[in-house]
N, CA, C and O of each residue as an XYZ file, in Angstrom:
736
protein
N     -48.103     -6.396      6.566
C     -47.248     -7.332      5.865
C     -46.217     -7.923      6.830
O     -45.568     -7.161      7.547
N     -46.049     -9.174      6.878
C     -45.298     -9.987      7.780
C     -43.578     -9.796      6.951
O     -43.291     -9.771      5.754
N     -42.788     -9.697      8.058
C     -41.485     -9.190      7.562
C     -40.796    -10.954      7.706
O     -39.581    -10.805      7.837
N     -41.104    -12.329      7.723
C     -41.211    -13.309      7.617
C     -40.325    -13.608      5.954
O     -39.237    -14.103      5.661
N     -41.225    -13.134      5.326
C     -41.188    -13.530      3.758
C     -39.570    -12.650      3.335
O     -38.452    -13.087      3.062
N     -39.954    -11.690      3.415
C     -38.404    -10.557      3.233
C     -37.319    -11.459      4.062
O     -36.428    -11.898      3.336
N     -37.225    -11.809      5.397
C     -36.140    -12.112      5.900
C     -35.757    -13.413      5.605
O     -34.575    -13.611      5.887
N     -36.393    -14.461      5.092
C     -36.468    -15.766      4.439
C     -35.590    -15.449      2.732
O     -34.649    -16.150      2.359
N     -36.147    -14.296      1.921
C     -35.699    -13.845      0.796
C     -34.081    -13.565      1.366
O     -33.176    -14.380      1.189
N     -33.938    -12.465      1.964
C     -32.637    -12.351      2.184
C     -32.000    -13.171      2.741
O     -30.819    -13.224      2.400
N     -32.361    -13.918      3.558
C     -31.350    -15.147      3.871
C     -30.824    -16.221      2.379
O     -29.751    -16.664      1.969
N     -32.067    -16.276      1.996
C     -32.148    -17.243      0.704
C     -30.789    -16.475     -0.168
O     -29.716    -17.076     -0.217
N     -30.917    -15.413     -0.686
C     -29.547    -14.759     -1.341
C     -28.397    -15.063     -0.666
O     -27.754    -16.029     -1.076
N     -28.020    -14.485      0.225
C     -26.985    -14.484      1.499
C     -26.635    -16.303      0.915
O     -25.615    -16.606      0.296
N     -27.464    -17.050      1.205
C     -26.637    -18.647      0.937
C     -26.665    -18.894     -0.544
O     -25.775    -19.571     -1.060
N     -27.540    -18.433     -1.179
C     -26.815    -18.485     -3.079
C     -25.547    -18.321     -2.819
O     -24.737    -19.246     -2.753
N     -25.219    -16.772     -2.607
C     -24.237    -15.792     -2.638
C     -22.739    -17.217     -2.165
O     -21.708    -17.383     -2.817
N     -23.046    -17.792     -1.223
C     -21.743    -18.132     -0.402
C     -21.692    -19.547     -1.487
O     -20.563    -20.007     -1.657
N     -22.564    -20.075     -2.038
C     -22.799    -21.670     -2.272
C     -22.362    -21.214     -4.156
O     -22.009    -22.115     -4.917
N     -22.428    -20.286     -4.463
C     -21.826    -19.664     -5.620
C     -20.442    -19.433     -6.034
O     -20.069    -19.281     -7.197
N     -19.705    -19.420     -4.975
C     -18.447    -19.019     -4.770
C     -17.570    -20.336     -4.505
O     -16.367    -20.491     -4.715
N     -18.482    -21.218     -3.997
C     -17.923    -22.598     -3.819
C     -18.238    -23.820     -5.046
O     -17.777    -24.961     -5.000
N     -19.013    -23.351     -5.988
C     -19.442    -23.787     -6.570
C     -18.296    -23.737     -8.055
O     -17.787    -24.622     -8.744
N     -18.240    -22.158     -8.077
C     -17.087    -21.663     -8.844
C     -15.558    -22.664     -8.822
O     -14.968    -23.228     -9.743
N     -15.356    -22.604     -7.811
C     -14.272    -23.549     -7.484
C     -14.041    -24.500     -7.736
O     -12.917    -24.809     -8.132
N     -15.379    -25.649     -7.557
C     -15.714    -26.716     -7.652
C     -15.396    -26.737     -8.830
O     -14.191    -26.933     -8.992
N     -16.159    -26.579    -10.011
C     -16.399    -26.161    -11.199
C     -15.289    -25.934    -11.771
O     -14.954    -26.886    -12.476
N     -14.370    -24.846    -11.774
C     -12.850    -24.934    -12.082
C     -12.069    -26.549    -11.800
O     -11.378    -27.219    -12.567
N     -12.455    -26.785    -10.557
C     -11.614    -28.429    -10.115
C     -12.175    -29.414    -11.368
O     -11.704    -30.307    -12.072
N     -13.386    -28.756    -11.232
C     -13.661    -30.630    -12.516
C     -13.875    -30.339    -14.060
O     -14.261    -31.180    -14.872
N     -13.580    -29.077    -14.326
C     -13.037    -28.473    -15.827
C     -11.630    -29.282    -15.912
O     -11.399    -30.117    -16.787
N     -10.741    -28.926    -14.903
C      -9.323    -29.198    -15.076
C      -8.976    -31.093    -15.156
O      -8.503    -31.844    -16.010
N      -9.461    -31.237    -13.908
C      -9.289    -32.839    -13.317
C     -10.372    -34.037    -13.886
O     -10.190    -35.247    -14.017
N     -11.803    -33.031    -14.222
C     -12.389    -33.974    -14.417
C     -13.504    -34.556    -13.179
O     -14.591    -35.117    -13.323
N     -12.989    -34.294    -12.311
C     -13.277    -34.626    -11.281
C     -13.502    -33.637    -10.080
O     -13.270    -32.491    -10.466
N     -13.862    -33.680     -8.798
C     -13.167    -32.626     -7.752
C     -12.295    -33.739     -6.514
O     -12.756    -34.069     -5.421
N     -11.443    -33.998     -6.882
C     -10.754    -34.535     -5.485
C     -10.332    -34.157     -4.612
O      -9.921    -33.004     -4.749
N     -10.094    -34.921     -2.882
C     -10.287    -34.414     -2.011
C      -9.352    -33.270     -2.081
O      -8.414    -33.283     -2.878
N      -9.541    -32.414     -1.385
C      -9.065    -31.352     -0.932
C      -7.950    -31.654      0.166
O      -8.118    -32.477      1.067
N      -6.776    -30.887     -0.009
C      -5.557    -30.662      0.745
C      -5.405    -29.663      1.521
O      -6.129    -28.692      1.300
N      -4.465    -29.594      2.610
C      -4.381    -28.373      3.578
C      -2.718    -28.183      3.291
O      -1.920    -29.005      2.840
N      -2.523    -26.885      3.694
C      -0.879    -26.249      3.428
C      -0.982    -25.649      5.058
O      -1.871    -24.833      5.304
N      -0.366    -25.937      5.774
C      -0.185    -24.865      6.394
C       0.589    -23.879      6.670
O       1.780    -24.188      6.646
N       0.295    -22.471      7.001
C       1.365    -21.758      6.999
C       1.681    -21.261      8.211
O       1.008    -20.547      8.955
N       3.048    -21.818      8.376
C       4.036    -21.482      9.438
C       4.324    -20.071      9.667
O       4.049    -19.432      8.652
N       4.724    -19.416     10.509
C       5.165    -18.066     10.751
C       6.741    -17.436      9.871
O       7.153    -16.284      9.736
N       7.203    -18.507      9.492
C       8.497    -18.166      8.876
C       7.763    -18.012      7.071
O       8.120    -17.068      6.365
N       6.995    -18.814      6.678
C       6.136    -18.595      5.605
C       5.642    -16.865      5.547
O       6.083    -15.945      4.859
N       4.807    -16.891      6.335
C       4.081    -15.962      6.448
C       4.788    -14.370      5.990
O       4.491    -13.349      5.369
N       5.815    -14.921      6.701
C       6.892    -13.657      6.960
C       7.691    -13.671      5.490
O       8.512    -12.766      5.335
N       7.547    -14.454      4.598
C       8.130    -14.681      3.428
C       6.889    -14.134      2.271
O       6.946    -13.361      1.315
N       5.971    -14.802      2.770
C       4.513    -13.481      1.999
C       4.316    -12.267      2.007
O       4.088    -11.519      1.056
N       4.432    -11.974      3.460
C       4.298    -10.512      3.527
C       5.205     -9.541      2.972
O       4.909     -8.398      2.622
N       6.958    -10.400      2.894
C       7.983     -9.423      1.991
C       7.483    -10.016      0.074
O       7.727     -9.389     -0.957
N       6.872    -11.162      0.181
C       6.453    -10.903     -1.083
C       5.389     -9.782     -1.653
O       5.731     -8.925     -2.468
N       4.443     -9.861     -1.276
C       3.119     -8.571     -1.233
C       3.274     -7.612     -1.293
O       3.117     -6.864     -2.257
N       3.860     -7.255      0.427
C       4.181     -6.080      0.584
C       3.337     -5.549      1.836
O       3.318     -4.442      2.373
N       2.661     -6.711      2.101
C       1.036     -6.825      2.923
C       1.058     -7.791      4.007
O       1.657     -8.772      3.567
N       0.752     -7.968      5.033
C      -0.150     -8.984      5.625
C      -0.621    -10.110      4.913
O      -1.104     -9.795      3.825
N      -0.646    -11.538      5.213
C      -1.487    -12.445      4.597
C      -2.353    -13.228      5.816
O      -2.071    -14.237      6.462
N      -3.230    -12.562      5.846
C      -4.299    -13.340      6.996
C      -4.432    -14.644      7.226
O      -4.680    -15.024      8.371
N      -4.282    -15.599      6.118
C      -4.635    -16.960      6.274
C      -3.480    -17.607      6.972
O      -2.304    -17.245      6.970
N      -4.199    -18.941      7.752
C      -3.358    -19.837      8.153
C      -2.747    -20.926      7.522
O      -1.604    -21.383      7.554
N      -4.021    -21.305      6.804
C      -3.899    -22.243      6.290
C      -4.070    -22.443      4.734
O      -4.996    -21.637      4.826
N      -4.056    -22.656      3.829
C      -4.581    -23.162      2.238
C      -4.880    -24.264      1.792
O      -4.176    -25.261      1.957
N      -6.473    -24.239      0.868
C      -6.256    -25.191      0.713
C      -5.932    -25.606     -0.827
O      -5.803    -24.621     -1.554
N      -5.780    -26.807     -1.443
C      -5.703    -27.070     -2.784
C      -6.233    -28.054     -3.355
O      -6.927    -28.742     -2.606
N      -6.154    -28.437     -4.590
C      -6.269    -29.800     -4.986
C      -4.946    -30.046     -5.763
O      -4.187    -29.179     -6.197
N      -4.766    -31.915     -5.891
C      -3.945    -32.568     -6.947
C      -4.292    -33.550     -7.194
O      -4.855    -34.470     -6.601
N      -3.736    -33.250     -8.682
C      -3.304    -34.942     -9.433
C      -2.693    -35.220    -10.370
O      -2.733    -34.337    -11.226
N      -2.068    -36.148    -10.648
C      -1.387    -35.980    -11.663
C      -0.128    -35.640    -11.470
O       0.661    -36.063    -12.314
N       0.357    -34.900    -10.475
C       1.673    -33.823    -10.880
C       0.736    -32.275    -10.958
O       1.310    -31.188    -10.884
N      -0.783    -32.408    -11.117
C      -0.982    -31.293    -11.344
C      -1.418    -30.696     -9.949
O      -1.593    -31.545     -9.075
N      -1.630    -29.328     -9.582
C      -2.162    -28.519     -8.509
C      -2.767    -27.749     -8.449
O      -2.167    -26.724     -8.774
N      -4.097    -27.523     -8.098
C      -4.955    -26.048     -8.169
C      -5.219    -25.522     -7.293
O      -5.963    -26.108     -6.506
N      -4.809    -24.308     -7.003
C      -4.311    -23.034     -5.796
C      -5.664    -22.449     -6.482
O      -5.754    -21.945     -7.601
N      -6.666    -22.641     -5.545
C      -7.837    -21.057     -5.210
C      -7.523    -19.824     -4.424
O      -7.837    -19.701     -3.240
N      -7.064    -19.163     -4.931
C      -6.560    -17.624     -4.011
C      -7.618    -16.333     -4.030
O      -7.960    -15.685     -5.019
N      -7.963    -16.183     -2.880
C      -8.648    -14.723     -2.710
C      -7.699    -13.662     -2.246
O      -6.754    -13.899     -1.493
N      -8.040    -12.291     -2.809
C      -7.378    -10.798     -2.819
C      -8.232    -10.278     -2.714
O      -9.394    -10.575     -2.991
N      -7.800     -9.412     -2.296
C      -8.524     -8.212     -2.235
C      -8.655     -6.732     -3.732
O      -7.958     -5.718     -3.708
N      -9.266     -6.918     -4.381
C      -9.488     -5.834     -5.090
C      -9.973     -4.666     -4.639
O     -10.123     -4.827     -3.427
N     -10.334     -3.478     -4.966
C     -10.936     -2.204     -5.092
C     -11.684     -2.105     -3.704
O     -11.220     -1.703     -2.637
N     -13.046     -2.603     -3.997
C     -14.456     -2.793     -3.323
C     -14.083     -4.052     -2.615
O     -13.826     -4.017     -1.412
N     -14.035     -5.305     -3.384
C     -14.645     -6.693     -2.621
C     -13.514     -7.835     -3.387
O     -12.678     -7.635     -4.269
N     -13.774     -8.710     -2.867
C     -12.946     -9.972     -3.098
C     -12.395    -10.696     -4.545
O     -13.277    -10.910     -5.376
N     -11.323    -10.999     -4.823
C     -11.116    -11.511     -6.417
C     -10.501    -12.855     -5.865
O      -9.599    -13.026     -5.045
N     -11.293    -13.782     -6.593
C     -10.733    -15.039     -6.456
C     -10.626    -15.662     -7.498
O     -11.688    -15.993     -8.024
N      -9.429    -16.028     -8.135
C      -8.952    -16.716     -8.992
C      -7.878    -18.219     -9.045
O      -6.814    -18.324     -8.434
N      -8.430    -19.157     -9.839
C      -7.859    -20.435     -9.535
C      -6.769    -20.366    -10.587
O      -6.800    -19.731    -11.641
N      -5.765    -21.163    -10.092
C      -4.473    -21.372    -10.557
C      -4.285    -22.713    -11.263
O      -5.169    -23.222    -10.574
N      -3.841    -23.868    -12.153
C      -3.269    -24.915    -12.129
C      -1.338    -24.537    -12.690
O      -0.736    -24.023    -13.632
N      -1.082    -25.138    -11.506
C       0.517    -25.191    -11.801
C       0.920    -27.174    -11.699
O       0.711    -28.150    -10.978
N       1.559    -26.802    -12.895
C       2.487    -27.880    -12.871
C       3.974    -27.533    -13.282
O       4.338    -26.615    -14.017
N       4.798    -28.540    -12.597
C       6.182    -28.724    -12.963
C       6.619    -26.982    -12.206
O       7.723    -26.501    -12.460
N       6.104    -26.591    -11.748
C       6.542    -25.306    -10.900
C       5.844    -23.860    -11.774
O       6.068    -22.712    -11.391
N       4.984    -24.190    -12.987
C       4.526    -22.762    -13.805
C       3.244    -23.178    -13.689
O       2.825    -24.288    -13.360
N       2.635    -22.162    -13.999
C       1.603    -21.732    -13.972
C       0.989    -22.341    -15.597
O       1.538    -21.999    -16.644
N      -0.300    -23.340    -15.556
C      -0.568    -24.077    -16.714
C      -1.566    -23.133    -17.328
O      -1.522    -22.847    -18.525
N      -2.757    -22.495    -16.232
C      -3.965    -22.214    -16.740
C      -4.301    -21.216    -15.488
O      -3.791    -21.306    -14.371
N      -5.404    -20.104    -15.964
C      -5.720    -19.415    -14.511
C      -6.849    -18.898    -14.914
O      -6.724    -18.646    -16.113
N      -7.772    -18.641    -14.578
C      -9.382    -18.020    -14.554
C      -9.814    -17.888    -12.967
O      -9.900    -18.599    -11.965
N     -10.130    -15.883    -13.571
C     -10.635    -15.198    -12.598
C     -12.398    -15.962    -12.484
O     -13.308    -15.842    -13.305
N     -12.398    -16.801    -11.052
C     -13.868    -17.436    -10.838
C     -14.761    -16.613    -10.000
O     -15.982    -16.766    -10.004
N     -14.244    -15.880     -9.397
C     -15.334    -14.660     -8.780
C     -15.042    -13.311     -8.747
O     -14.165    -12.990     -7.946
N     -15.636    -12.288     -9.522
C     -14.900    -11.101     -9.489
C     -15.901    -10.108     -9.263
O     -16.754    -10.201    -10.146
N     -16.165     -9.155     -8.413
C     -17.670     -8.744     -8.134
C     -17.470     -6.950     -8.635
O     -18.350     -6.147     -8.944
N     -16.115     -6.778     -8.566
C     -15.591     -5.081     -8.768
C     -16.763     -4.699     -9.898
O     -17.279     -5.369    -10.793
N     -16.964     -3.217     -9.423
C     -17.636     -2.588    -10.667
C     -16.833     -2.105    -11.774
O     -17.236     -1.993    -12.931
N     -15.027     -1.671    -11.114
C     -14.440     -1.857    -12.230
C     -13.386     -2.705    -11.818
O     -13.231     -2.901    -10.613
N     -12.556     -3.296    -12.743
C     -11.410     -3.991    -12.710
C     -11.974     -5.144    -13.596
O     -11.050     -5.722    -14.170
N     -13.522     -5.790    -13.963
C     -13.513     -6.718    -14.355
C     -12.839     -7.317    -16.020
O     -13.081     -8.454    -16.425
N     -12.165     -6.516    -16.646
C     -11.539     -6.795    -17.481
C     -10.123     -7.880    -16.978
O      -9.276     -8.189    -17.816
N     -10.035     -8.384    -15.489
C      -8.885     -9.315    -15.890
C     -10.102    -10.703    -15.930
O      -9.833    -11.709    -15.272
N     -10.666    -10.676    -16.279
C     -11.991    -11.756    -16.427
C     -11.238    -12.435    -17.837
O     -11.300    -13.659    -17.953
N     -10.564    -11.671    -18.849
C     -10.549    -11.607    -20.095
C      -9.451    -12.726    -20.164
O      -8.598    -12.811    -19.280
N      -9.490    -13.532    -21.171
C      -8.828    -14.695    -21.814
C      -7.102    -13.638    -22.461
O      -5.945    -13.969    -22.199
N      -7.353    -12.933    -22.942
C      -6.635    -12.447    -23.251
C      -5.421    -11.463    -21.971
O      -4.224    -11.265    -22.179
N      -6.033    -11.110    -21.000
C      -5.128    -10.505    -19.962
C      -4.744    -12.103    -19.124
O      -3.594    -12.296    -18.730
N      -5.432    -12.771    -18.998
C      -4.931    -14.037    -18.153
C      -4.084    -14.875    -18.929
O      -3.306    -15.591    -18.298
N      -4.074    -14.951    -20.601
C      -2.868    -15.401    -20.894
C      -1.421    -15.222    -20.671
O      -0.493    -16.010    -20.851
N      -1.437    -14.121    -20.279
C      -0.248    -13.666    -19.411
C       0.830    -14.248    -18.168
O       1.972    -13.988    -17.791
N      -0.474    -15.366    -17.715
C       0.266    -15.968    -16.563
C       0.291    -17.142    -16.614
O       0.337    -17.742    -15.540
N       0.268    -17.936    -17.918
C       0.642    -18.729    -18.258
C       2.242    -19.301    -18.706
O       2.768    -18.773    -19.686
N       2.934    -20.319    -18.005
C       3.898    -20.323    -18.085
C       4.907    -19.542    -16.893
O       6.085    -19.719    -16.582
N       4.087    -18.814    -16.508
C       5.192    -17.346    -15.142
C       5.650    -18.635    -14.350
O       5.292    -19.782    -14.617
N       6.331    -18.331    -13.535
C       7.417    -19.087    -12.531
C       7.847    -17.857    -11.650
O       8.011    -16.675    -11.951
N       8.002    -18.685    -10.193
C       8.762    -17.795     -9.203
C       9.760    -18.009     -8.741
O       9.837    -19.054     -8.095
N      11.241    -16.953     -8.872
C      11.958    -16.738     -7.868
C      11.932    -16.756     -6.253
O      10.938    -16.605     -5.543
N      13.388    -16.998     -5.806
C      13.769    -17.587     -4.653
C      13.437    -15.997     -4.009
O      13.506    -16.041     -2.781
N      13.114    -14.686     -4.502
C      12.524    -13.613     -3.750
C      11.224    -13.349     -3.667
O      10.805    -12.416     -2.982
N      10.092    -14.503     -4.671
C       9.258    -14.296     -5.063
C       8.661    -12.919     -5.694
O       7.751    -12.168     -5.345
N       9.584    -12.924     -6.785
C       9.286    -12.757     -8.222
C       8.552    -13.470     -9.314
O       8.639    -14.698     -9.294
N       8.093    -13.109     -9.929
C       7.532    -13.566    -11.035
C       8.855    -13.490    -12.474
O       9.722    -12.633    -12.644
N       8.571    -14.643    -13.254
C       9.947    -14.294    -14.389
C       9.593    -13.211    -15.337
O      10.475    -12.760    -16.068
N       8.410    -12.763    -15.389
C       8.179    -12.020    -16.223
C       6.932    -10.956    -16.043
O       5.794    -11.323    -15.752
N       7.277     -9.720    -16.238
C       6.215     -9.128    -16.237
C       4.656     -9.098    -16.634
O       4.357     -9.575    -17.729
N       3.604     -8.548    -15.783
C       2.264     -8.544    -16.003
C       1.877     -7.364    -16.954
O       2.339     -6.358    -16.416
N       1.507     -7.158    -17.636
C       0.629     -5.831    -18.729
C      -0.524     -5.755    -17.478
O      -1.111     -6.587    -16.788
N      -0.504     -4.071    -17.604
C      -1.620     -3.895    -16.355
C      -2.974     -3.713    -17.629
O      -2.890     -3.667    -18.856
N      -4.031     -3.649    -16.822
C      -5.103     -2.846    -17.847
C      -5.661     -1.739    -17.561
O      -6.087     -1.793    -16.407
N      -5.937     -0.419    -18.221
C      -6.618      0.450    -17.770
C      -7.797      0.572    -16.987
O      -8.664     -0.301    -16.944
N      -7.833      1.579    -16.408
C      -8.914      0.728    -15.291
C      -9.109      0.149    -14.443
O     -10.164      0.317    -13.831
N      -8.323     -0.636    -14.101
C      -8.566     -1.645    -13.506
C      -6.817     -2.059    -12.752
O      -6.372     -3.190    -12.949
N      -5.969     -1.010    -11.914
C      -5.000     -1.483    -11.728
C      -4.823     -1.854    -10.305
O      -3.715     -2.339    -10.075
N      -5.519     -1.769     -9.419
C      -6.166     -2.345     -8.547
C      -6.519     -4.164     -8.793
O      -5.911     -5.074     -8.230
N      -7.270     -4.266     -9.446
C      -7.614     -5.633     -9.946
C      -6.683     -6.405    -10.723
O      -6.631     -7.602    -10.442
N      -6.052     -6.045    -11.499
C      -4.658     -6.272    -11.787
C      -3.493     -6.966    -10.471
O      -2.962     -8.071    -10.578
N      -3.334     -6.226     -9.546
C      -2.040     -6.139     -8.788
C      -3.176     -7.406     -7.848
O      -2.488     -7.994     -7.014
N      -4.325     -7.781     -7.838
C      -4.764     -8.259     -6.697
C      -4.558    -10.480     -7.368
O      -4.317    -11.525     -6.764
N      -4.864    -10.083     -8.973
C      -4.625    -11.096     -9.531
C      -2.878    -11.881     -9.499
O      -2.573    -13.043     -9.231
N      -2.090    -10.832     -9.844
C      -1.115    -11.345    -10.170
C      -0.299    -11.412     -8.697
O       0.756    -12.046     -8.680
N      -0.786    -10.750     -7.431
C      -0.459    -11.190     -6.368
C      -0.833    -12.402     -5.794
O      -0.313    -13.046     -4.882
N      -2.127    -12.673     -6.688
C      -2.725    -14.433     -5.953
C      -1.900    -15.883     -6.868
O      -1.941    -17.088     -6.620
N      -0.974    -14.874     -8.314
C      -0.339    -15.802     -9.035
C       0.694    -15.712     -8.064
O       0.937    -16.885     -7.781
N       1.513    -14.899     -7.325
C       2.620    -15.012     -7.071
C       2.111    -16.517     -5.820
O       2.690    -17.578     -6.052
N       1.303    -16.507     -4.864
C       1.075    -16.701     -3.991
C       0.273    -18.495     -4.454
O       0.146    -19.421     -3.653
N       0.063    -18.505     -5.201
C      -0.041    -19.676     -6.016
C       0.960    -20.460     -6.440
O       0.880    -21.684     -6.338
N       2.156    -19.766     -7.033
C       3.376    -20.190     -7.028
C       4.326    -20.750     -6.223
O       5.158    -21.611     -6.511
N       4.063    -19.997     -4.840
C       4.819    -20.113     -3.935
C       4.145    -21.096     -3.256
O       4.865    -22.083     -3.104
N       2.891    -21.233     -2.719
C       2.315    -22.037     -1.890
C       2.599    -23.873     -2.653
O       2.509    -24.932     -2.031
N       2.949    -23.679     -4.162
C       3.024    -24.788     -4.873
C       4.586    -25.578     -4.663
O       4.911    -26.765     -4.688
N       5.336    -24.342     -4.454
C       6.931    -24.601     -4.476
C       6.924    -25.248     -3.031
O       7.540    -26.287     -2.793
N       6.194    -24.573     -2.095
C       6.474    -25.330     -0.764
C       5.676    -26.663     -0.385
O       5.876    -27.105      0.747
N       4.838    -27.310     -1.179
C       4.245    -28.318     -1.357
C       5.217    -29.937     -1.966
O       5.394    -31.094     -1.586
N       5.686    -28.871     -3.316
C       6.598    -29.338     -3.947
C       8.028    -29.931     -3.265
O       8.486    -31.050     -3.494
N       8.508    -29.110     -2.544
C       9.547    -29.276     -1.451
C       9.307    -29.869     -0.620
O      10.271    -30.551     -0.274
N       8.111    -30.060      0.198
C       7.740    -31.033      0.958
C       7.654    -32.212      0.518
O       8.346    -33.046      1.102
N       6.855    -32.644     -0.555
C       7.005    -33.596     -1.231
C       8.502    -34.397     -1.765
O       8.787    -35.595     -1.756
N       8.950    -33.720     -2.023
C      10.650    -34.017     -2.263
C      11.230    -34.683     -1.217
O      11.668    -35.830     -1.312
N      11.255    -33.966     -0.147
C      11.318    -34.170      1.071
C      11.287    -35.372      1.617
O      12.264    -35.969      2.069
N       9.647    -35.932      1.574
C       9.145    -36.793      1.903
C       9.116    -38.258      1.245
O       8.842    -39.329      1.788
N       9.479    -37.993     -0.074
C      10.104    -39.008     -1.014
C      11.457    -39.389     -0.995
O      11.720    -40.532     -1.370
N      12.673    -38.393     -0.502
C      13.510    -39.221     -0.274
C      14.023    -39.548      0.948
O      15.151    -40.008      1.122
N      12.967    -39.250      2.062
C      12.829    -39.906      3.183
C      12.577    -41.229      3.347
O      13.042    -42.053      4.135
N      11.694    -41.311      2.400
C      11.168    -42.636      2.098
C      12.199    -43.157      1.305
O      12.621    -44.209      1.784
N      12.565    -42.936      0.634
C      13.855    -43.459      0.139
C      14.926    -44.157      0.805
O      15.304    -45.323      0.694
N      15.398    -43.062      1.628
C      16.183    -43.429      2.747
C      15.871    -44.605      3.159
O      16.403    -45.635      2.747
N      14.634    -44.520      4.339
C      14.586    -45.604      5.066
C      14.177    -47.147      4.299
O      14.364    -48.239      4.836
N      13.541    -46.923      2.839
C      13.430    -48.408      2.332
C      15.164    -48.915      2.292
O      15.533    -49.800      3.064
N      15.721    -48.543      1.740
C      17.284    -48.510      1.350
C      17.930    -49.317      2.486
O      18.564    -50.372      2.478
N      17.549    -48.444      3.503
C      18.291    -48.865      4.867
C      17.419    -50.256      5.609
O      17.782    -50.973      6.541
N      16.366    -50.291      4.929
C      15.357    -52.126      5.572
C      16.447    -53.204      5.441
O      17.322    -53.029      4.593
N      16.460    -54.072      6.050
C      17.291    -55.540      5.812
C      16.731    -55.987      4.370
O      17.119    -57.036      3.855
């Protein structure tokens, strides 16, 4: 038997697997928007970084993030780390809270109860403090408190990555401000 066919099979999974996860995303973008529009970059500076890690409590590996907008609206895709393997859950924040959130890839054998409509209503409405806090507490679920702390760390981090977008934007509007003002 030619090992041809097997290594063609497993490759074939291996790119489901990755084109699944992007797909998820996608999919969240044009539930919300309607659409998927282009994609945005955040980058994160070292003074950021250092503002994550006292948020967490952890390391945050990434450099960069990306998002979508429109509207006023914003959707933060955040991966954590759960238990075993990766939890990625999309965010839409507007006006600085959190509108809507669904866990889009969750692979744990346990924790998958924050999948539930009912535990993710929870972070609807949350907002973050200037320590990055959340205004209000998370209900953990049994089981699953691992998967829990990995979600509501990608809300905090959703929040925050939105506030510094937000501020930039501010920023950049009454820059523009400025200098029309000041034209002959």
């Amino acid at each position: 038997m030619s090992s041809k066919p097997i290594i063609f099979w497993i490759v074939g999974l291996l790119l489901a697997g990755v084109a699944r996860a992007e797909t998820e995303s996608d999919k969240f973008v044009r539930s919300v928007f309607g659409t998927v529009p282009e994609k945005q970059t955040l980058r994160l500076e070292s003074e950021t970084q250092a503002k994550i890690a006292s948020m967490l409590g952890k390391r945050y590996s990434k450099k960069e993030v990306t998002y979508w907008e429109q509207n006023g609206r914003r959707i933060w895709v955040v991966d954590a780390q759960g238990k075993v393997s990766s939890i990625q859950t999309g965010f839409v924040v507007e006006q600085g809270q959190i509108a809507k959130s669904e866990v889009l890839v969750c692979k744990e054998d346990h924790g998958r109860q924050v999948r539930s409509a009912r535990f993710l209503k929870q972070f609807t409405g949350l907002v973050i403090n200037e320590k990055g806090q959340l205004n209000r507490r998370i209900d953990g679920l049994s089981g699953a408190t691992i998967s829990v702390y990995a979600v509501t760390g990608s809300a905090k981090l959703a929040l925050y990555f939105d506030s510094l977008v937000a501020a930039q934007t501010s920023m950049d509007s009454a820059s523009n401000n400025l200098a029309s003002s000041s034209s002959p």
